[in-house]
PDB file of N, CA, C and O in Angstrom:
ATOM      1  N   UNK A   1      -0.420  -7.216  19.757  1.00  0.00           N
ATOM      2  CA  UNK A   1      -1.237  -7.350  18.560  1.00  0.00           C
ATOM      3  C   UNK A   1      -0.625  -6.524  17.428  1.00  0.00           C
ATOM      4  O   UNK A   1       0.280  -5.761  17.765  1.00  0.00           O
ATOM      5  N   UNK A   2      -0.974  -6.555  16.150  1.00  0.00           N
ATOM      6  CA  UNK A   2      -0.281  -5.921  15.047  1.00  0.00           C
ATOM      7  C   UNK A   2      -1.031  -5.567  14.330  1.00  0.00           C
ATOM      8  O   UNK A   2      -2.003  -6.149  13.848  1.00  0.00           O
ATOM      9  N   UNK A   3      -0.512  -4.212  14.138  1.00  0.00           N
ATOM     10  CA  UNK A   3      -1.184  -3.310  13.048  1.00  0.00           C
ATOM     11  C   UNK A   3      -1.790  -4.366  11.999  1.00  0.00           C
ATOM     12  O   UNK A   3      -1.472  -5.531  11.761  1.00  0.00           O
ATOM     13  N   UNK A   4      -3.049  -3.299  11.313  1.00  0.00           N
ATOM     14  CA  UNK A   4      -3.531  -4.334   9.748  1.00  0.00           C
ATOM     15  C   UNK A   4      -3.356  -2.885   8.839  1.00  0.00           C
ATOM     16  O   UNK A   4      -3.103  -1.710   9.102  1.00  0.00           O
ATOM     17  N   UNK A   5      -3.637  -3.673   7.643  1.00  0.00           N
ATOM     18  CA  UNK A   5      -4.161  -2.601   6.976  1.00  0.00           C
ATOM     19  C   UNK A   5      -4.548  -2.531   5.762  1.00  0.00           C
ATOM     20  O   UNK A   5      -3.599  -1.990   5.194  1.00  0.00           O
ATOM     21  N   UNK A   6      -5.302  -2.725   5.043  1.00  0.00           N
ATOM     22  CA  UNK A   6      -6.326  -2.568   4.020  1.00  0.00           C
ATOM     23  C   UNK A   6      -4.990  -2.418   2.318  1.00  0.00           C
ATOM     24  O   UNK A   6      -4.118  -1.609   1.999  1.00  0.00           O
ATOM     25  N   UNK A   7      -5.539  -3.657   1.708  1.00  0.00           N
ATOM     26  CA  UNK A   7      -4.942  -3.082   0.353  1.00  0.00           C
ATOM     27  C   UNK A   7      -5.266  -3.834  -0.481  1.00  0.00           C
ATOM     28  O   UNK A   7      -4.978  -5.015  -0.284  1.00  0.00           O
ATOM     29  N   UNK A   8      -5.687  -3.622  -1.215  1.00  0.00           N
ATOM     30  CA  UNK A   8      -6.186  -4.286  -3.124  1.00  0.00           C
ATOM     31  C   UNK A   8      -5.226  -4.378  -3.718  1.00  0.00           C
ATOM     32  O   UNK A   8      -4.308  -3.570  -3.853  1.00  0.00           O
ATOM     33  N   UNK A   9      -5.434  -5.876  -4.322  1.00  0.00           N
ATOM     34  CA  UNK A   9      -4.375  -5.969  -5.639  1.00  0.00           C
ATOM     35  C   UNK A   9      -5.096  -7.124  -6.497  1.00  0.00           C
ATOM     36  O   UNK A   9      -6.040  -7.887  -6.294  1.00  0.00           O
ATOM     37  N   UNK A  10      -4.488  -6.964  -7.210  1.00  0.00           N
ATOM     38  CA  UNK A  10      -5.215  -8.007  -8.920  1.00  0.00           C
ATOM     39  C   UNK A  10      -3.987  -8.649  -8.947  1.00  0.00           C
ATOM     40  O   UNK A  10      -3.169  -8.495  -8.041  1.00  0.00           O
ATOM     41  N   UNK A  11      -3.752  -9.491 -10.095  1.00  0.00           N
ATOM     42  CA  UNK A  11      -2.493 -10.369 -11.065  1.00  0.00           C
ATOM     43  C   UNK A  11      -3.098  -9.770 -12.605  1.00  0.00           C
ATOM     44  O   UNK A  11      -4.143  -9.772 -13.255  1.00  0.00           O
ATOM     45  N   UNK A  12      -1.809  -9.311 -12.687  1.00  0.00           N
ATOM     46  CA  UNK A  12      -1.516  -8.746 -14.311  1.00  0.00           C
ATOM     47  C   UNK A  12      -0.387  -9.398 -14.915  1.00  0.00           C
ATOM     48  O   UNK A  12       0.796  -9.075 -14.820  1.00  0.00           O
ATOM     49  N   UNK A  13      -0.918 -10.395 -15.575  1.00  0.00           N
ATOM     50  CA  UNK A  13       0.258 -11.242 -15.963  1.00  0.00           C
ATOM     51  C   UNK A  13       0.629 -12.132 -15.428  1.00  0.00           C
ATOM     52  O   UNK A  13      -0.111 -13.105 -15.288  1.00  0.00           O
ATOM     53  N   UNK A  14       2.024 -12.118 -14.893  1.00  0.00           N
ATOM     54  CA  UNK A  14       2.560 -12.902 -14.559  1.00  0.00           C
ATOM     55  C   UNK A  14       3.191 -11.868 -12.850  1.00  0.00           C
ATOM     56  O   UNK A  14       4.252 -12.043 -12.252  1.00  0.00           O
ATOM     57  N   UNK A  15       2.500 -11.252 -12.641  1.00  0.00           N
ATOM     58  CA  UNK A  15       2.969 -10.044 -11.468  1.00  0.00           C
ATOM     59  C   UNK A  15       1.763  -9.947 -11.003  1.00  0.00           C
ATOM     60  O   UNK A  15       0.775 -10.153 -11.708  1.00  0.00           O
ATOM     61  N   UNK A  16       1.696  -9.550  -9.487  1.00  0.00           N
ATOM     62  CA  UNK A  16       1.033  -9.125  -8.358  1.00  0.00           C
ATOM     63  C   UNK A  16       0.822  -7.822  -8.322  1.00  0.00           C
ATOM     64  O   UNK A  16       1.817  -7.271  -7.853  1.00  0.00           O
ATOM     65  N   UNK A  17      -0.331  -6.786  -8.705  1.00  0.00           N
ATOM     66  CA  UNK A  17      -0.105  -5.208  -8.096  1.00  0.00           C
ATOM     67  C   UNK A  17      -0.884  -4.981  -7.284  1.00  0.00           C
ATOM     68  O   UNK A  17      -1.820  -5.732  -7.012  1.00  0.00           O
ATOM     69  N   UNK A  18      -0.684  -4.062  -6.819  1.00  0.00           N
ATOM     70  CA  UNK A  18      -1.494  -3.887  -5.533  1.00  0.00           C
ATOM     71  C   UNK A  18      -1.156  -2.595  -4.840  1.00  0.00           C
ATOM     72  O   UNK A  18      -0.036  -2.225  -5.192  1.00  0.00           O
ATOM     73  N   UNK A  19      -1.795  -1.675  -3.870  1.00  0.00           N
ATOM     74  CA  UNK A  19      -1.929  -0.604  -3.557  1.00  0.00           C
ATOM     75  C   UNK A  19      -2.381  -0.708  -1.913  1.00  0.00           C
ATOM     76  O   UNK A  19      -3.012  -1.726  -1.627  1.00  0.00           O
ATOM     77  N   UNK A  20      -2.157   0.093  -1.000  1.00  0.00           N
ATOM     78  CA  UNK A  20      -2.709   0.393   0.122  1.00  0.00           C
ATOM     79  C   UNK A  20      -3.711   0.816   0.185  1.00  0.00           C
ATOM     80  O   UNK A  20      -3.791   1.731  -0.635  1.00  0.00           O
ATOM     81  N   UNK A  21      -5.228   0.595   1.087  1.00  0.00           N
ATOM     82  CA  UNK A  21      -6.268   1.494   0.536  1.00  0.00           C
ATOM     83  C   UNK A  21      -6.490   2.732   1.082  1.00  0.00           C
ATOM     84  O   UNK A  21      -7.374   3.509   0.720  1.00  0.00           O
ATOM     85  N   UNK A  22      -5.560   2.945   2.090  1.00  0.00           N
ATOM     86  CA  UNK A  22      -5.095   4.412   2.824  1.00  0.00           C
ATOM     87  C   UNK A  22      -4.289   5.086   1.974  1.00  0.00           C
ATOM     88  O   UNK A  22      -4.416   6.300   2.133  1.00  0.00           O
ATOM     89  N   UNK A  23      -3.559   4.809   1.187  1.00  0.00           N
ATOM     90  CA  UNK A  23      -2.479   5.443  -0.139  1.00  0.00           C
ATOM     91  C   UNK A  23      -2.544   5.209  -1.337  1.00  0.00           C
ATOM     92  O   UNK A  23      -1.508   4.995  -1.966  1.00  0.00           O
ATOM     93  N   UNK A  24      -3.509   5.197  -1.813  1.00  0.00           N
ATOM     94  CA  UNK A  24      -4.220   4.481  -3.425  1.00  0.00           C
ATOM     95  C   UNK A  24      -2.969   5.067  -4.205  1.00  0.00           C
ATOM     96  O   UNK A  24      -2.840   4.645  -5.354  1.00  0.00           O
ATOM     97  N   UNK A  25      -2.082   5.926  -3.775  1.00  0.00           N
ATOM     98  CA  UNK A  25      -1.536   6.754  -5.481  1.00  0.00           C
ATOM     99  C   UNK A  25      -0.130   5.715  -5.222  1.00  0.00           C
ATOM    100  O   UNK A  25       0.583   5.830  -6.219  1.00  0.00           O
ATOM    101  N   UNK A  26       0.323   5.009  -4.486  1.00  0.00           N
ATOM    102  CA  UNK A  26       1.122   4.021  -4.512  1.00  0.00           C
ATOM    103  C   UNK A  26       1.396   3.192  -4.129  1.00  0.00           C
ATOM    104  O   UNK A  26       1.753   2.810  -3.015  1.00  0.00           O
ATOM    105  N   UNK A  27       1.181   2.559  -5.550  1.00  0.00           N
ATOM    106  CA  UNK A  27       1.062   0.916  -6.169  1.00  0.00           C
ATOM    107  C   UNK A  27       2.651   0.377  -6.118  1.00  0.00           C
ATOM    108  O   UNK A  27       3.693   0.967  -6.405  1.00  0.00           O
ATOM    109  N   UNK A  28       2.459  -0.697  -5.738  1.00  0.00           N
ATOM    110  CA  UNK A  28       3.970  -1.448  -6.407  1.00  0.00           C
ATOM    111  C   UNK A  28       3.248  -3.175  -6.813  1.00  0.00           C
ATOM    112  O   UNK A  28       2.048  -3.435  -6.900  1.00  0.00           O
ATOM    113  N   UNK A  29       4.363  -4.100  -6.994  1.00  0.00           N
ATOM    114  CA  UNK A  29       4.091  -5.327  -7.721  1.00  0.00           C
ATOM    115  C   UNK A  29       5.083  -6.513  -6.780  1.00  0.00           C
ATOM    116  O   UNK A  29       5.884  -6.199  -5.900  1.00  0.00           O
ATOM    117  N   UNK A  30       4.908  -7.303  -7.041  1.00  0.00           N
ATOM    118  CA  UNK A  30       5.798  -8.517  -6.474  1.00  0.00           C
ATOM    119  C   UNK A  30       5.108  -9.657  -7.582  1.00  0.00           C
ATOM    120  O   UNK A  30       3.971  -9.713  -8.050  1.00  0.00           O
ATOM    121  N   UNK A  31       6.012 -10.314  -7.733  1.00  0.00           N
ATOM    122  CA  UNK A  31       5.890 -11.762  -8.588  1.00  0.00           C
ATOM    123  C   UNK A  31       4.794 -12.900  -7.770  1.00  0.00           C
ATOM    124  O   UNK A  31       3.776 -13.430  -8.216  1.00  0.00           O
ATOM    125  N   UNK A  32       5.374 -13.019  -6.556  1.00  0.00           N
ATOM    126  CA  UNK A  32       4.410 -13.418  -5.652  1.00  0.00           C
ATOM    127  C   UNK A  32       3.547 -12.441  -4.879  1.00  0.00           C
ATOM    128  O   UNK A  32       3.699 -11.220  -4.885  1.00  0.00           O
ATOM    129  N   UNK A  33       2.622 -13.119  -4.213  1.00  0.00           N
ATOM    130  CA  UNK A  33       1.442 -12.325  -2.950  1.00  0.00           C
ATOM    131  C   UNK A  33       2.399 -11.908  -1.660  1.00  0.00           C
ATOM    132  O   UNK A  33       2.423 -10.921  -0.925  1.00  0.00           O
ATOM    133  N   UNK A  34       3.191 -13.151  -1.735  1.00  0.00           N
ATOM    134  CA  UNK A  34       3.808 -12.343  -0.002  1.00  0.00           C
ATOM    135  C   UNK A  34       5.072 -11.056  -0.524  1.00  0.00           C
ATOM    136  O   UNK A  34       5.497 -10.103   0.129  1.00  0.00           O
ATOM    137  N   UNK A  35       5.460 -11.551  -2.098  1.00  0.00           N
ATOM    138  CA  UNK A  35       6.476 -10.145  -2.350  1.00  0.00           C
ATOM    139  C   UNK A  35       6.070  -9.205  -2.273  1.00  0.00           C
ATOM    140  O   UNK A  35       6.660  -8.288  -1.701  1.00  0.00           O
ATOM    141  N   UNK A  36       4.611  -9.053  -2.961  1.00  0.00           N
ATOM    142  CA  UNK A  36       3.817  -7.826  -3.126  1.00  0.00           C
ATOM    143  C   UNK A  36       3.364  -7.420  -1.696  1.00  0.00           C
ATOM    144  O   UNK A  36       3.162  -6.222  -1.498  1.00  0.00           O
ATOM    145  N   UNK A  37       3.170  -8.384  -0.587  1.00  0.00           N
ATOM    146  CA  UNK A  37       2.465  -7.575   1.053  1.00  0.00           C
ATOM    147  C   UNK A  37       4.201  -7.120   1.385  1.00  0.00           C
ATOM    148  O   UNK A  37       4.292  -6.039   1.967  1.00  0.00           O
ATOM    149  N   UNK A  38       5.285  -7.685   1.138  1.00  0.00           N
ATOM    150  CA  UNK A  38       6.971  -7.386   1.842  1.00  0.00           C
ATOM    151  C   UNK A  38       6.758  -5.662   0.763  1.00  0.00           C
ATOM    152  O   UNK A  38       7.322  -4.739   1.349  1.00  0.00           O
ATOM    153  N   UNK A  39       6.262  -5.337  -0.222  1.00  0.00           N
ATOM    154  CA  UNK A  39       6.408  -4.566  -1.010  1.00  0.00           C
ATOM    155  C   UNK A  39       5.724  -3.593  -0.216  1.00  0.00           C
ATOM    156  O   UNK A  39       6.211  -2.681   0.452  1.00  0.00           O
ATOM    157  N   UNK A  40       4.507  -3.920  -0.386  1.00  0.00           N
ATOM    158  CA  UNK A  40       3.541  -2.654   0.769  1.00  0.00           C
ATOM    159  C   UNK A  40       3.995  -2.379   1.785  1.00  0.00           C
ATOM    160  O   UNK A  40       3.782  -1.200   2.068  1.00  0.00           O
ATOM    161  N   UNK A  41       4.702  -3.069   2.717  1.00  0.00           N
ATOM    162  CA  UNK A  41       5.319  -2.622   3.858  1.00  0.00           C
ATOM    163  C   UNK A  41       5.909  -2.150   3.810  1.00  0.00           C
ATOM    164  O   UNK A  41       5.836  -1.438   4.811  1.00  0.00           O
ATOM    165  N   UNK A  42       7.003  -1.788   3.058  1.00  0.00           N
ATOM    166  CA  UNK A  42       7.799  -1.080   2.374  1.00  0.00           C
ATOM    167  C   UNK A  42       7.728   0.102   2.455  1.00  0.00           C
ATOM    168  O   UNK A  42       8.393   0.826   3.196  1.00  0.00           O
ATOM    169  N   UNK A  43       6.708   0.486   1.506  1.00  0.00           N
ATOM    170  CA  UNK A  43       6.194   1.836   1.301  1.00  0.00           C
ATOM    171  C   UNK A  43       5.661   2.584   2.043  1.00  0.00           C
ATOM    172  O   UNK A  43       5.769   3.810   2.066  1.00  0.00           O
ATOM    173  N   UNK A  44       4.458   1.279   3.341  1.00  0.00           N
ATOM    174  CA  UNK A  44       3.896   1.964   4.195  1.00  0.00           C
ATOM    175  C   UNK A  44       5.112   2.914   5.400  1.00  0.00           C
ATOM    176  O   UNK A  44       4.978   4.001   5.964  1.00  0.00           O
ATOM    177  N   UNK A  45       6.272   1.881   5.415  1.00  0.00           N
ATOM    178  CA  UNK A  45       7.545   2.672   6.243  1.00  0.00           C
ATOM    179  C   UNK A  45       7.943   3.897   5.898  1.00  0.00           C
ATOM    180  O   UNK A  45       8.214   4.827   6.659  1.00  0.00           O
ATOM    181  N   UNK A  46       7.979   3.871   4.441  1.00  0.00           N
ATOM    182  CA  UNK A  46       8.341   5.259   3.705  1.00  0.00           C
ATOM    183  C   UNK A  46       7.104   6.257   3.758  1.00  0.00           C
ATOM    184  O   UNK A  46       7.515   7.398   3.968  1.00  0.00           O
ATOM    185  N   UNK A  47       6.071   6.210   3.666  1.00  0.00           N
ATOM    186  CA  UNK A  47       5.254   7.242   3.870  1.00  0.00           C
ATOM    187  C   UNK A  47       4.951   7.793   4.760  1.00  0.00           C
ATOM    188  O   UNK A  47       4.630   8.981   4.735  1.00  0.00           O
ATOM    189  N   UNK A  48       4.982   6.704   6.318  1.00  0.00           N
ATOM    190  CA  UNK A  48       4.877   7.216   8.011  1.00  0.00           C
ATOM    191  C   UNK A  48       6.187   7.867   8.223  1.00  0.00           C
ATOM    192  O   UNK A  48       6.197   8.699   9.131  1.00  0.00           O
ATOM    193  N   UNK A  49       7.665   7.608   7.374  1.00  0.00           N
ATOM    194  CA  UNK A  49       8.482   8.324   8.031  1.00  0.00           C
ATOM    195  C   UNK A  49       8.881   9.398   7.647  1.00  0.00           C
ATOM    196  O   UNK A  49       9.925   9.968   7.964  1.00  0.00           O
ATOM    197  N   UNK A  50       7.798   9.843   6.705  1.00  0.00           N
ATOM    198  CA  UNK A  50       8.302  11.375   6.407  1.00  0.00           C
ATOM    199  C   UNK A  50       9.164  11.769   5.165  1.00  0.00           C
ATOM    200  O   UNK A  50       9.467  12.844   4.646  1.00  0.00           O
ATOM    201  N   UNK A  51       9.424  10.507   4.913  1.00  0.00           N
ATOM    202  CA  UNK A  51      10.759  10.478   3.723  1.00  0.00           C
ATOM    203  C   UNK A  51      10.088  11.110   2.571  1.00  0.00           C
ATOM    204  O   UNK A  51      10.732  12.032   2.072  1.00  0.00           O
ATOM    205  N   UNK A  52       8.533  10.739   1.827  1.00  0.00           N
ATOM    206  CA  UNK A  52       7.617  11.172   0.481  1.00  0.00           C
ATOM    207  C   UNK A  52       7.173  12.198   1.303  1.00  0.00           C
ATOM    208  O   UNK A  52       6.791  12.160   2.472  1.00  0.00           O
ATOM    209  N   UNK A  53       7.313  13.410   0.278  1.00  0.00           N
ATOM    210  CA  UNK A  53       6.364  14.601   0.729  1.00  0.00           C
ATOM    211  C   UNK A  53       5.615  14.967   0.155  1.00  0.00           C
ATOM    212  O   UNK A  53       5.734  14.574  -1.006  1.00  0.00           O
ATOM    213  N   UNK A  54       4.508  15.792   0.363  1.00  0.00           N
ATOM    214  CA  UNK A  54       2.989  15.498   0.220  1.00  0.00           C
ATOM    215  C   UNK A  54       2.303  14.186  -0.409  1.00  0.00           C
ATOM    216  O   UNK A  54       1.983  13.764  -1.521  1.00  0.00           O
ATOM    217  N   UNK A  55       2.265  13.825   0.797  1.00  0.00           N
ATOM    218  CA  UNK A  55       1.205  12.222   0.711  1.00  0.00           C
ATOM    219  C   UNK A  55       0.163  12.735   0.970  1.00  0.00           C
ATOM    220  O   UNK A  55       0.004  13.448   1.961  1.00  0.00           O
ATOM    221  N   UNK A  56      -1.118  12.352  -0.232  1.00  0.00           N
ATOM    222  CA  UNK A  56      -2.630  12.306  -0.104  1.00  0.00           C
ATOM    223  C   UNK A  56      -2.621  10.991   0.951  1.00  0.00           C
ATOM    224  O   UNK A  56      -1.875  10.016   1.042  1.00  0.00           O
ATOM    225  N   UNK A  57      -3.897  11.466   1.760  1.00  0.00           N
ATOM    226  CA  UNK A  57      -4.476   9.690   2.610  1.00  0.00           C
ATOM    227  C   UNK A  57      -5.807  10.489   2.623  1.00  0.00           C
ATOM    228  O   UNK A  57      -6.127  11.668   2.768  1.00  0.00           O
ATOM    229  N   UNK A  58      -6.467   9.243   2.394  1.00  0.00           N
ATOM    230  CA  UNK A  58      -8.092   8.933   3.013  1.00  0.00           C
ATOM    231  C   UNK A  58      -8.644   9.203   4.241  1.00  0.00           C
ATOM    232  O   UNK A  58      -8.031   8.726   5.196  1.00  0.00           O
ATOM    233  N   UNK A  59      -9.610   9.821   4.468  1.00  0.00           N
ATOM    234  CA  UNK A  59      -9.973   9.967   5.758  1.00  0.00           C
ATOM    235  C   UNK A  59     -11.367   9.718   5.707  1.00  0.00           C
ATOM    236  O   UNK A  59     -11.857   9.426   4.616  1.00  0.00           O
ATOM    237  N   UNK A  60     -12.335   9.809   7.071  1.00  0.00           N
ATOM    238  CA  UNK A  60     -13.656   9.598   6.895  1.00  0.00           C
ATOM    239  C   UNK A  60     -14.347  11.066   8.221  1.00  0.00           C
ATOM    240  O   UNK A  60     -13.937  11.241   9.368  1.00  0.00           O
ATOM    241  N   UNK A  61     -15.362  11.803   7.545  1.00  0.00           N
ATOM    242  CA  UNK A  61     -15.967  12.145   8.925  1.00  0.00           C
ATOM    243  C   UNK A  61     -17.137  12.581   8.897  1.00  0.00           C
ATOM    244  O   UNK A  61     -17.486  12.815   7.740  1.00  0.00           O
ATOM    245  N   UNK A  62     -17.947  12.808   9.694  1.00  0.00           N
ATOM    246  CA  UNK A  62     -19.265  12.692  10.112  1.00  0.00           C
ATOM    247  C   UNK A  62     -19.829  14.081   9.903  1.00  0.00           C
ATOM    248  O   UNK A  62     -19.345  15.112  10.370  1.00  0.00           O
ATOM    249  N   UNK A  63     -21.168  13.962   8.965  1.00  0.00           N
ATOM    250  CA  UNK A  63     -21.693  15.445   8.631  1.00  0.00           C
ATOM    251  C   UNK A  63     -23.025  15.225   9.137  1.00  0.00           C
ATOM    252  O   UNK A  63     -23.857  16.132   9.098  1.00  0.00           O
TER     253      UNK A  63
END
């Protein structure tokens, strides 16, 4: 089975943006929808591997 993972995007123009909703502070664009999900994957590789340092992420917990 394969990972999912949550991300918003609009059309501005003539471009796709869009964001992870685990990494809101980075956005990228693709011309198309599937450039813009090849785009997020992208980034999501770069942020799990350590390469960006200090990455904010979202969390949730119980009070």
């Amino acid at each position: 089975m394969k990972n999912k993972l949550e991300y918003t995007y609009w059309k501005d123009d003539d471009m796709f943006l869009g964001y992870l909703n685990d990494y809101p502070d980075y956005m990228t664009q693709g011309e198309t929808i599937e450039e813009l999900k090849d785009n997020l994957r992208d980034i999501y590789n770069e942020l799990v591997s350590g390469k960006i340092p200090g990455v904010r992420q979202v969390a949730e917990m119980a009070i």
